[in-house]
Each structure stands twice: as structure tokens, then as C-alpha cells.
N, C-alpha and C positions, 0 to 999 in steps of 0.2 A: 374695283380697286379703291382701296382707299388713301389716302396721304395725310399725309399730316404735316401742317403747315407751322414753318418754325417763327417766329416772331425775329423781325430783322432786327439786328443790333448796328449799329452807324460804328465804323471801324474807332473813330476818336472817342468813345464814350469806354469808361473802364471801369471796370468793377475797383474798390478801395485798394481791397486784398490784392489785385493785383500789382500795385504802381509800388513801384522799387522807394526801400526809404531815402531819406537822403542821408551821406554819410559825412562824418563831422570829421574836418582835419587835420590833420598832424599837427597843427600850429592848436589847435583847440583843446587837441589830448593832452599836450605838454602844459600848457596851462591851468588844464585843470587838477594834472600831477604836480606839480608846482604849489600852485594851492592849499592840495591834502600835505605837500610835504609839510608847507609852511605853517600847518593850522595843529599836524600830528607834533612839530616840534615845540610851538608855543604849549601845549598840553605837554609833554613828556617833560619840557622845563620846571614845570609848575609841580610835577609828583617828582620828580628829582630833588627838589631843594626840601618838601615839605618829609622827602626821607630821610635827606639828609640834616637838617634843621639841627639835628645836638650836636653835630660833628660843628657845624658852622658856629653856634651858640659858645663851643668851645675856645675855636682856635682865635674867635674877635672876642672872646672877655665878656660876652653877654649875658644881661640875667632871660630868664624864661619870658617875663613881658617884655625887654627890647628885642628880642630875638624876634616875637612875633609880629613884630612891625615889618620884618622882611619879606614873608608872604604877604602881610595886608598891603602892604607899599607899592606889590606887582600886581595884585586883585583890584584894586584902587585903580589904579593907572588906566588896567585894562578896560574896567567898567567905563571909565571915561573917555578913552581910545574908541569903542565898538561905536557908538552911537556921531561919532564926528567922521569916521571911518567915509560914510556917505558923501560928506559936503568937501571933505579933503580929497576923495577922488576926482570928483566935478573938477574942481579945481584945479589940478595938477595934471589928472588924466590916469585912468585905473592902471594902464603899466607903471608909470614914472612913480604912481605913490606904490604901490606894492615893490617895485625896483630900491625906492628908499626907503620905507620901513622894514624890506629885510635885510640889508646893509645896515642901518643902524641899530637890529636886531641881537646880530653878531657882532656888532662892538660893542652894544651895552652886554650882550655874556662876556666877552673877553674881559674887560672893565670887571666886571664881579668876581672875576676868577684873580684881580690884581688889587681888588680891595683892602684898604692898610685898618680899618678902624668901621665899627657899623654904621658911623652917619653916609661913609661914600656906601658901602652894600645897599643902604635903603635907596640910597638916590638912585645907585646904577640899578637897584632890582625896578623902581618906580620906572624908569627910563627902559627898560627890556618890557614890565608890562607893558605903558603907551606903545611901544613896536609892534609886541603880539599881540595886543587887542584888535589892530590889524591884520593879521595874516588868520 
């Protein structure tokens, strides 16, 4: 008779494949949807206005070069927003800054939608970039 001899395994030792992953939660998912909301609306802003750009050019009296200070003004902002983004969270704490830069996000849109003349549009659009260059 022959046998054959199995190689003991020690109950505690587990193959990788086996060990369950861990799973991330609710509180994790929602932030990370929060997030994309906040990140797809700064973009969707940014092709909004630059479609709309003659309509706007129109109804504030602008020529073609003031007009285009209104995208540069939010491109500007933003480039300068992304890079401080880091040391503003430390300091504040990543909720509380993301909690205020998207409140003040939606006031500086609301603000542009109430704009009387282009110097406040560029201001309020510079002011929506700095917000979204955060989110």
C-alpha cells in the first residue's frame, strides 16, 4: 500500500487569494461622490460659459478681447487655487476646506448670473475659478 503524504498546512497561515478584501464605507463612497460631483461641475462650468461666451459678450456690451478675460479670469484663478489647495487643507482640515470652497462656489455662480457690467463678471468668474480649482 502506498500513501501519500499531504504537507501539513498550520490552520492560521492563508493563501492571499483567499483572505476577504476589506470593504470601504458608506461614509467613504459618499465622499468620493461628492468629489466627482464637485470636480464634474467645475468642468461642466468651464464648457458652459466658453459656449456660451457671445451670448454673454452680448448682453454686458463687450468687445471680443474683454469678453475673453472672462474665461482667462476663471483659468487664472483656478491654476492658482490647485497648487495652494494642499496647504489650505492642512490648515483648515480637508472637510471644513472642501465644505467652504463649495459654498462659496455656488455664490460666486449665483454672483455671475447677477452680474450688472464685465468688471464684476470677471471678478465673480476669477472668484468661482479660485473655488473650483479646489474641488
Amino acid at each position: 500500500m502506498s500513501t501519500t503524504t499531504m504537507p501539513m498546512v498550520s490552520p492560521s497561515v492563508r493563501e492571499p487569494a483567499a483572505m476577504s478584501p476589506d470593504k470601504a464605507s458608506t461614509t467613504a463612497w459618499i465622499s468620493v461622490l461628492a468629489g466627482l460631483i464637485g470636480a464634474f461641475m467645475a468642468i461642466l462650468n468651464i464648457q458652459i460659459t466658453n459656449a456660451s461666451l457671445k451670448d454673454i459678450q452680448g448682453a454686458l456690451s463687450a468687445t471680443l478681447s474683454e469678453s475673453s478675460w472672462i474665461s482667462t479670469s476663471y483659468l487664472v484663478a483656478e491654476m492658482i487655487a490647485i497648487p495652494l489647495s494642499g496647504w489650505l487643507s492642512r490648515g483648515l482640515s480637508v472637510r471644513r476646506y472642501l465644505l467652504w470652497t463649495t459654498g462659496a462656489f455656488i455664490v460666486a455662480s449665483v454672483l455671475c448670473s447677477f452680474s450688472w457690467n464685465l468688471t464684476s463678471m470677471i471678478v465673480f468668474r476669477a472668484l468661482q475659478g479660485f473655488t473650483g480649482g479646489a474641488l
